[in-house]
Every structure is written in C-alpha cells, then in structure tokens.
FILO-504651 format. One line per 5 residues: number of its first residue (from 1); their letters; for each residue x, y, z of N, C-alpha, C. Coordinates in pm, whole numbers, plus 50000, padded with zeros to 5 digits. Example, Ala and Ser with C-alpha at 12.3 -4.5 7.8 and 13.67 -1.06 7.14 Angstrom:
FILO-504651
1) AS) 51319:49431:50780:51230:49550:50780:51320:49670:50780  51285:49775:50708:51367:49894:50714:51290:50003:50787;
//
This chain:
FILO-504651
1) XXXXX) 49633:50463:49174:49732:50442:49279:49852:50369:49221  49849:50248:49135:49928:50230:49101:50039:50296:48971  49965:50385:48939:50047:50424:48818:50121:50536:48930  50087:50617:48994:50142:50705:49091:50259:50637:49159  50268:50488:49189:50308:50380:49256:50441:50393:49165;
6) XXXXX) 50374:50375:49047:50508:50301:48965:50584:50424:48888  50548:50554:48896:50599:50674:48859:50718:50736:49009  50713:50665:49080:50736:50756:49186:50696:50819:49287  50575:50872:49262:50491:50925:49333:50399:50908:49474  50498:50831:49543:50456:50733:49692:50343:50845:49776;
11) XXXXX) 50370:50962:49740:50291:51074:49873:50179:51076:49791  50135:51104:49637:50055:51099:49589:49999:51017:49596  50038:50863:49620:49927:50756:49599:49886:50746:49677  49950:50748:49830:49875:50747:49952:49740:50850:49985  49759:50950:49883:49682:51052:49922:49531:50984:49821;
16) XXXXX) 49532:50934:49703:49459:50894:49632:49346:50792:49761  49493:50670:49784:49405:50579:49885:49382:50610:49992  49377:50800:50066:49334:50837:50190:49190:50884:50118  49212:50925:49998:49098:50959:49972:48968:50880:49928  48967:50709:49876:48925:50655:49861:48879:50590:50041;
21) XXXXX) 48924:50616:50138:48866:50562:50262:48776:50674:50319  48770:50789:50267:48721:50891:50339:48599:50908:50236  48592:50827:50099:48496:50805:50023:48421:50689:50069  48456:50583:50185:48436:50449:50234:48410:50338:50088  48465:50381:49997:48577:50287:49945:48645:50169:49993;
26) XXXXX) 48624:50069:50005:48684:49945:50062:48809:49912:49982  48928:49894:49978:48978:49846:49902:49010:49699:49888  49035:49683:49793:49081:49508:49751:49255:49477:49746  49279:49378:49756:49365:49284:49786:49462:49354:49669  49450:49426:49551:49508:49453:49485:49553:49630:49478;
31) XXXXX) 49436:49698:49495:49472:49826:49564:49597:49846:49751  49591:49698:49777:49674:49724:49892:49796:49678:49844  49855:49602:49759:49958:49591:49700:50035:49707:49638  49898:49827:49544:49953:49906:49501:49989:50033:49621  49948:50004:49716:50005:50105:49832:50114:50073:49874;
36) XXXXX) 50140:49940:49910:50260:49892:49946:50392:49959:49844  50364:49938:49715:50438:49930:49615:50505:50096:49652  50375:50195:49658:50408:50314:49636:50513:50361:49752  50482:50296:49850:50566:50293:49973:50726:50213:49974  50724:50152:49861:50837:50077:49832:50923:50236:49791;
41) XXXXX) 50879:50194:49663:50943:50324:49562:50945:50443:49629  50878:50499:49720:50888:50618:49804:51003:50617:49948  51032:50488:49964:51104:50477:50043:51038:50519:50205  50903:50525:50182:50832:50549:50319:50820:50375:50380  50912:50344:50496:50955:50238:50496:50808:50231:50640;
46) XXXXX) 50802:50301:50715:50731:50282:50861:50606:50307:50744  50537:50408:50671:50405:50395:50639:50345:50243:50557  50524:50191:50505:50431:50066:50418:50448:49947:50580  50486:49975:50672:50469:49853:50777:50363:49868:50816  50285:49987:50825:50201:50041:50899:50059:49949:50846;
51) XXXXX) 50095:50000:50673:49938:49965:50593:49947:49770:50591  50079:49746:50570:50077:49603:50562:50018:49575:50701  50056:49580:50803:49988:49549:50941:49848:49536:50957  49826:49646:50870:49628:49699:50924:49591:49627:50797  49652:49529:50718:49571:49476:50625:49433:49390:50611;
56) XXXXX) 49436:49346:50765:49371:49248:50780:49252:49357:50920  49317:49343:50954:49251:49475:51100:49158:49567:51053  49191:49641:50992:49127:49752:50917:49033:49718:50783  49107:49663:50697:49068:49563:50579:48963:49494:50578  49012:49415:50647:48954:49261:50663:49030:49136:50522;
61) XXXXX) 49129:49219:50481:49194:49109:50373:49313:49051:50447  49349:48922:50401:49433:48872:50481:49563:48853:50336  49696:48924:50443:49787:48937:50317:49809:48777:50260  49845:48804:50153:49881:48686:50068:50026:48728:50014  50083:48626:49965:50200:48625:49893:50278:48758:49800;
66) XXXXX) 50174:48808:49765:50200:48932:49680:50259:49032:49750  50152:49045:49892:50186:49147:49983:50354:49123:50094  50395:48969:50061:50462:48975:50144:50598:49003:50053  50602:49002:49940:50666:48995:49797:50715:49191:49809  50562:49210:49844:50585:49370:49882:50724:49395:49950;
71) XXXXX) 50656:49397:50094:50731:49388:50206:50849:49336:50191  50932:49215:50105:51053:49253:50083:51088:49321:50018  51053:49365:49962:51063:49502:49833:51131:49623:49930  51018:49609:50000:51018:49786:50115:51122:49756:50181  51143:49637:50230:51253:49636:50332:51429:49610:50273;
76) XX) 51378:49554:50171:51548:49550:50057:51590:49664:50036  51522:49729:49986:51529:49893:49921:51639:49985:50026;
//
C-alpha cells in the first residue's frame, strides 16, 4: 500500500487495503497512514476524510499524530 501510496497510485492502494478487509486483515496504525497518504497523493480528498474518521470506529485505532500530519497533507494539497 505504501509503495502504491508513494508512486501515485491512490486507486490502487485503496484497492490493496479493500482487499486486505475482505481478507479480515485488521490493519495497524501504520497501514492507515499509508491509506491516508495514498489519498493525499491521489487527491481523493472525501475518501481520505472518510478512512481518517472510521479510524477508530471501524479500526479500533485511535489516530495519533502521524495521522493528523496526514490529514494536513490531504487537505493542503
């Protein structure tokens, strides 16, 4: 996810981490950063509010600093 992330590839990575939930795959605190990220660089501005939101809901991780580091990212851009 993150190399997809950091290539560009924002639709691809999401698709990686749709596919890791439909594997029930949990992800970690660091796989949700790299979604964010991909959503940065993709300019999918509503899907990275979306995943940051359900971080904790869905998750059960509670964002930390990194993620909010994200989120200005997504929203500067």
């Amino acid at each position: 996810i993150a190399a997809y992330a950091q290539h560009g590839h924002g639709q691809e990575a999401l698709q990686i981490y749709h596919e890791m939930q439909k594997a029930a795959v949990k992800p970690d605190r660091i796989t949700l950063i790299s979604v964010l990220n991909a959503c940065s660089h993709a300019g999918l501005i509503d899907d990275g509010l979306y995943y940051f939101n359900s971080t904790y809901q869905v998750c059960g991780i509670k964002p930390t600093m990194e993620h909010y580091i994200c989120m200005v990212d997504l929203l500067g851009r």
